[in-house]
C-alpha atoms as a printed R data frame, in Angstrom:
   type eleno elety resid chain resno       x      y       z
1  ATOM     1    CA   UNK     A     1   0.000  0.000   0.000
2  ATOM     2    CA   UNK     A     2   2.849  2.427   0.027
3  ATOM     3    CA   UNK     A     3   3.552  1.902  -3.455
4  ATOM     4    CA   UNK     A     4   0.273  3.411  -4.150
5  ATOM     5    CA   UNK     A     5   0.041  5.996  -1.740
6  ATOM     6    CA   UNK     A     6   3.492  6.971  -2.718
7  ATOM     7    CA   UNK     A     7   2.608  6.915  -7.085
8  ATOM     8    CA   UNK     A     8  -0.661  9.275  -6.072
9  ATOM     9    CA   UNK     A     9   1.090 11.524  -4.197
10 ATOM    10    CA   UNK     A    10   3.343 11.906  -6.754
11 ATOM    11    CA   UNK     A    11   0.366 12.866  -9.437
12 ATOM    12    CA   UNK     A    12  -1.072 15.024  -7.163
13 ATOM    13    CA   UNK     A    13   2.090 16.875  -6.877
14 ATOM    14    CA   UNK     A    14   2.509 16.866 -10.228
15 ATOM    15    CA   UNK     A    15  -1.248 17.930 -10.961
16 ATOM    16    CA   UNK     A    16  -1.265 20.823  -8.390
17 ATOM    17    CA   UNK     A    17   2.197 22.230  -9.631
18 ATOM    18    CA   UNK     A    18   0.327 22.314 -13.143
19 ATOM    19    CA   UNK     A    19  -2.721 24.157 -11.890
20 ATOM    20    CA   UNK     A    20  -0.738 26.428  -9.665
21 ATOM    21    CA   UNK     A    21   1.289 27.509 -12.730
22 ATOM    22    CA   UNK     A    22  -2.190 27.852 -14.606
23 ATOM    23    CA   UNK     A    23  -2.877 30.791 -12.372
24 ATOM    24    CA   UNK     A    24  -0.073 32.689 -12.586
25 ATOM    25    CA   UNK     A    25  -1.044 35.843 -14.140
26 ATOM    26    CA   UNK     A    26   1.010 37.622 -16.570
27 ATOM    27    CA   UNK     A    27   2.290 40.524 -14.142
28 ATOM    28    CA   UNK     A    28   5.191 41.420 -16.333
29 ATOM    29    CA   UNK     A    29   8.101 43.701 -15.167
30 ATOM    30    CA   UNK     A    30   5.498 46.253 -13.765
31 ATOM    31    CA   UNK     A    31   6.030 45.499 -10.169
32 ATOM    32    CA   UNK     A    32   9.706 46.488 -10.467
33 ATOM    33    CA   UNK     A    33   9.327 49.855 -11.825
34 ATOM    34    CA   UNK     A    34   6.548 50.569  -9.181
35 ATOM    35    CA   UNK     A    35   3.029 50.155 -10.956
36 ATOM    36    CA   UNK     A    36   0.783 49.768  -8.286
37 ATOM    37    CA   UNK     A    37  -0.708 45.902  -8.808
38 ATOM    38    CA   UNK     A    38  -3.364 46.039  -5.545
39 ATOM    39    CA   UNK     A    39  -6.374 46.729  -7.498
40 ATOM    40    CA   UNK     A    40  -9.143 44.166  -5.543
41 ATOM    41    CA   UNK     A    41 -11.124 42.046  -8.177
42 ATOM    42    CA   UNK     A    42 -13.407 38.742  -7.225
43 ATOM    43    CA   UNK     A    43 -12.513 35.509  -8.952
44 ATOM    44    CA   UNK     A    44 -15.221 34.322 -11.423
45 ATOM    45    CA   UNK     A    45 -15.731 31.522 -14.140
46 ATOM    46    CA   UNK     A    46 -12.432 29.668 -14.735
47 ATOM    47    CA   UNK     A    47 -10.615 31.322 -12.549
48 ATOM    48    CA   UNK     A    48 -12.732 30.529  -9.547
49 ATOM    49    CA   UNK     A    49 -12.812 27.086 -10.580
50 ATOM    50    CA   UNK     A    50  -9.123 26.614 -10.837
51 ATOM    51    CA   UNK     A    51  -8.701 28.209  -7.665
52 ATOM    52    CA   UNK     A    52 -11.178 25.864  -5.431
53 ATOM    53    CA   UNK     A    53  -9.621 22.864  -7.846
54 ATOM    54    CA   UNK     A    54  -6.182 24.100  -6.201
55 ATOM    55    CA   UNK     A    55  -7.396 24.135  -2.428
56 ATOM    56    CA   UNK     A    56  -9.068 20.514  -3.202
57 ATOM    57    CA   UNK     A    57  -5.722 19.519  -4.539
58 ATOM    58    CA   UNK     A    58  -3.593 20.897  -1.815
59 ATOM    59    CA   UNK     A    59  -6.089 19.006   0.577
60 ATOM    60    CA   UNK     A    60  -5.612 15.915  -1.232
61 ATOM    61    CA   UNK     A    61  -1.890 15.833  -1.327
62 ATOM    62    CA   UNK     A    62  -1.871 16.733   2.800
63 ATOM    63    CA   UNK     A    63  -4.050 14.094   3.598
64 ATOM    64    CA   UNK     A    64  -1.791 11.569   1.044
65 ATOM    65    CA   UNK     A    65   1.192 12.948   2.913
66 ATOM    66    CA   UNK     A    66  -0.479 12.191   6.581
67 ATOM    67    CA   UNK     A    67  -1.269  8.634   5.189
68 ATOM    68    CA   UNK     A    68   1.824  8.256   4.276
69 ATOM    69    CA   UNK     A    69   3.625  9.101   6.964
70 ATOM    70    CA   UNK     A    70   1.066  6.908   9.114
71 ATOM    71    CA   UNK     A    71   1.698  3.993   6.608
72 ATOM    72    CA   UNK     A    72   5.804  4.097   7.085
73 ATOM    73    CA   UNK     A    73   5.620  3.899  11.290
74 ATOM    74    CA   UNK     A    74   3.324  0.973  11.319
75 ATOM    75    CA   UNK     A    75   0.178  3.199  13.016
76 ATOM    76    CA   UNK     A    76  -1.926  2.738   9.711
């Protein structure tokens, strides 16, 4: 079982470093010159999607990571 919790844990990663790099915005040099980028704006469509996809991700890979760790000292 360690196998497997170890090979999903590894997707996940691999998922949730794909989706986190979805959501980087393109920002470009502006922020080092000193444009002000702290204009408020609510998520919506996509981007709200890919946001609560990222917080179900990062739940799934903590609770793979717990298991895990459970599985290797003989508690699980």
């Amino acid at each position: 079982m360690e196998t497997y919790l170890s090979i999903a844990q590894i997707m996940v990663a691999v998922v949730l470093i794909g989706v986190i790099l979805l959501q980087v915005r393109g920002g470009g040099l502006g922020g080092i010159f000193g444009q002000p980028d702290s204009t408020y704006r609510a998520r919506r469509g996509v981007e709200k999607t890919l946001f609560q996809f990222t917080i179900a991700l990062a739940v799934v890979f903590i609770i793979l990571a717990i298991l895990s760790t459970l599985e290797r000292s003989g508690r699980l």
